[in-house]
C-alpha positions, 0 to 999 in steps of 0.5 A, spaced: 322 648 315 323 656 315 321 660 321 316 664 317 312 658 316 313 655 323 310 662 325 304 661 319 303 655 321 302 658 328 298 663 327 293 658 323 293 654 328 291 660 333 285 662 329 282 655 328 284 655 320 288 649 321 286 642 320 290 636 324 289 629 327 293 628 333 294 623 338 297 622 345 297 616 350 295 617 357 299 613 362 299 613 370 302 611 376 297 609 382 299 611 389 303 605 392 310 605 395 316 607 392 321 600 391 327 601 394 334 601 391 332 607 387 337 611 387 337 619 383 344 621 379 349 623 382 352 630 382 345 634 381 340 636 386 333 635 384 326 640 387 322 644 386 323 651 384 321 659 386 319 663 381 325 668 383 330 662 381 329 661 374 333 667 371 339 666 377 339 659 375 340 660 367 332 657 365 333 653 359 326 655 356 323 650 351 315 649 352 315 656 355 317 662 355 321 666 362 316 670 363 310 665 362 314 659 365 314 665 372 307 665 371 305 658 371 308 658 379 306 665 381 299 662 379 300 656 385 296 651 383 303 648 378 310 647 380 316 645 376 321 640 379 328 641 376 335 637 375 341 643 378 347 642 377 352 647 377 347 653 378 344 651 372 338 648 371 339 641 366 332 639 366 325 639 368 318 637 369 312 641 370 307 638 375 300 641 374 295 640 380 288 643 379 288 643 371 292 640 366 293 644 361 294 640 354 296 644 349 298 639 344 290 638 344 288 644 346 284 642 352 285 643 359 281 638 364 280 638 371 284 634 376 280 630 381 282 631 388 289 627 390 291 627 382 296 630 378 299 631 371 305 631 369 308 635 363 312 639 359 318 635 360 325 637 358 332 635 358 337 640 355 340 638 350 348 637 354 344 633 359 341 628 355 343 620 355 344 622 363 338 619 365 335 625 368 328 624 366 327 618 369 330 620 376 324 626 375 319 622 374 321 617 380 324 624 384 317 627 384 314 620 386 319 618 392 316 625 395 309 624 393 307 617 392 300 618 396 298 621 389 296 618 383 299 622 377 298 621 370 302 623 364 302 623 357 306 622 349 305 622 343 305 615 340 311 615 335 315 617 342 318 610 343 323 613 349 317 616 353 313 609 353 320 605 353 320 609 359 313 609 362 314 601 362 322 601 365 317 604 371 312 600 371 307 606 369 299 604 366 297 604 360 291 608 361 288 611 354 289 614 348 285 621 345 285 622 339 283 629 337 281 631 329 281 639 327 277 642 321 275 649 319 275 651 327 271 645 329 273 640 333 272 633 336 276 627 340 275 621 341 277 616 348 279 608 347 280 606 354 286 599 355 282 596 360 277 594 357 277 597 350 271 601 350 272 607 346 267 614 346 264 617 341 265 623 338 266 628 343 267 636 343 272 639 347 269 640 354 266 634 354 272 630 352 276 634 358 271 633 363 271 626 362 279 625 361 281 624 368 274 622 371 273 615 370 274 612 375 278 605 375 280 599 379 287 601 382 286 609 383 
């Protein structure tokens, strides 16, 4: 696919001329201790970074740009938790505290209090086959597993559920979300129970997202 047709698709999207249909899979992870024996990769050092660190350590961009990447933690309520090795940042994840922002479904949905979304994550492409995701996701609850966090991937993501299911997360709903002429609507299947929602637009499916309460929360 060429660059000015990516760039064409973009700006369709962005002015809601653009029709889609796309889904993600929700998963979480309740708060309960972390089982002994895990053990992070050897040769990297994993935390949280300060905004002023992103150029020094070589940021690898991917989702967002530099400039919005330095944004996201001057702004408090995001913080991105990376695998440095050399000075160099090798991969990263994003965890959203108060919002989480959606962006593949344009949707930004409130987090209750005590739960975050993780999101956004990289591995560079010399660091992949490491091991590096998942040692972020069991990083990040070995520091806070007093919380309960959630994460999502899109359904042909067969590594991210294979991963998901290596460290016990929960299947916890799909969302499929359809986009016509500038219209849009979702749709919510729960795992638990198989009750599904009906067609909802895009401030309800986000207050609804992360605000079902459910047994093991």
């Amino acid at each position: 696919m060429s660059k000015l047709w990516r760039h064409l698709q973009w700006y369709q999207q962005r002015l809601g001329l653009s029709a889609y249909w796309r889904q993600l899979v929700f998963y979480c992870r309740p708060p309960r201790p972390v089982p002994d024996g895990f053990a992070l990769p050897p040769g990297f050092e994993f935390r949280f970074l300060r905004p002023e660190e992103l150029e020094p350590l070589q940021y690898p961009g991917g989702w967002l740009s530099l400039p919005e990447a330095r944004q996201w933690l001057e702004r408090g309520d995001s913080d991105m938790l990376a695998a440095i090795r050399d000075n160099r940042i090798c991969s990263y994840l994003w965890v959203e505290r108060r919002v989480a922002r959606i962006d593949f479904l344009d949707l930004k949905a409130p987090l209750p209090a005590g739960h975050v979304y993780i999101s956004k994550v990289l591995v560079s492409p010399a660091w992949r086959r490491h091991g590096l995701a998942g040692a972020m996701y069991q990083c990040f609850v070995t520091r806070e597993p007093e919380l309960t966090a959630h994460s999502a991937c899109v359904t042909d993501n067969f590594p991210m559920h294979a991963l998901f299911s290596k460290l016990q997360w929960r299947r916890r709903l799909a969302i499929c979300s359809w986009r016509l002429a500038g219209m849009r609507w979702h749709r919510m299947e729960f795992v638990s129970d198989g009750s599904k929602t009906g067609f909802l637009g895009a401030r309800r499916a986000a207050s609804l997202l992360f605000s079902a309460g459910e047994s093991g929360w």
